[in-house]
N, C-alpha and C positions, 0 to 999 in steps of 0.2 A: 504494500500500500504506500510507503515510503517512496519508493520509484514512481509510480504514478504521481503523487503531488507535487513533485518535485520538476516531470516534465511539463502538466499541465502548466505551470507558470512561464514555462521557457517561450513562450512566442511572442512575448512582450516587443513590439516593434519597435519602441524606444530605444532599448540597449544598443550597441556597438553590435556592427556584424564579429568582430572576434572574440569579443564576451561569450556570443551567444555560441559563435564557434565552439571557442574552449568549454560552455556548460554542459553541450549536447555530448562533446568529447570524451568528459571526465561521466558521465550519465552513461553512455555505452561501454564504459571502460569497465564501472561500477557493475551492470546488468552481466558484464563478462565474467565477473569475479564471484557471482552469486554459487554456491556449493551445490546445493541441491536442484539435480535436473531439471524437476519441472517448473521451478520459483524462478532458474537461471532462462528457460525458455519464457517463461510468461513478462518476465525481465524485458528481454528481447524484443516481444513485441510491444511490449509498452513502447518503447524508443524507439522502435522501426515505425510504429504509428505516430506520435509526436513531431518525426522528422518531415513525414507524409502531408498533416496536417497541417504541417507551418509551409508545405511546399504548394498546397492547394491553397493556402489562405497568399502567398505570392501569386499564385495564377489570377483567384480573383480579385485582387487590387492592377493588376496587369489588365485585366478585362475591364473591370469600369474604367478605370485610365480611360483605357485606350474609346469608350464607347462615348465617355463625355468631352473629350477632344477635339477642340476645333478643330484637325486636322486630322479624321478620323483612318485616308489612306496610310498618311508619314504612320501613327501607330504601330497598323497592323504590318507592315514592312517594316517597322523598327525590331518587331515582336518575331515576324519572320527568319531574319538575319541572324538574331540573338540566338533564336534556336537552334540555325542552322551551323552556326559558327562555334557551338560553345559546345561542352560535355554533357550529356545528359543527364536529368534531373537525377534520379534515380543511381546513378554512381559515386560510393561510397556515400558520403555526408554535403553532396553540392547539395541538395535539399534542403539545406539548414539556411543554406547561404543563397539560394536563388533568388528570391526576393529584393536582398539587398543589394 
């Protein structure tokens, strides 16, 4: 229970991107260390969900951006590019960090 209240608070959009970098960090390092198999699994996904969450809550601040934008094509071409050019969400912990 410990580990979930702990990542619930991590999507704070205020923080520093390398705060929240190092939080999620030292969170999965923690969920790696757990002893017992199945508390070490349910660990895991607690932080694999957390990471998820803050990566969908980037996508939708990206979408309304981009859909109240006076320049609604520059957005979705800016959004294009971004994706096309960068690593994908979902490799290792850039989820934590896409947003920012």
């Amino acid at each position: 229970a410990a580990v979930h209240t702990q990542i619930e608070a991590m999507p704070d959009v205020h923080r520093f991107p390398f705060d929240i970098a190092v939080s999620f960090d030292q969170q999965g390092k923690s969920a790696n260390q757990v002893a017992d198999p199945e508390q070490k699994k349910a660990a895991q996904q607690v932080y694999q969900q957390a990471m998820n969450d803050r990566a969908r809550q980037a996508a939708a601040r990206s979408i309304l951006h981009a859909l109240y934008a006076p320049d609604q094509l520059r957005e979705r071409l800016t959004w294009f590019w971004f994706n096309h050019f960068n690593v994908h969400q979902y490799k290792a912990n850039i989820r934590v960090l896409v947003g920012d």
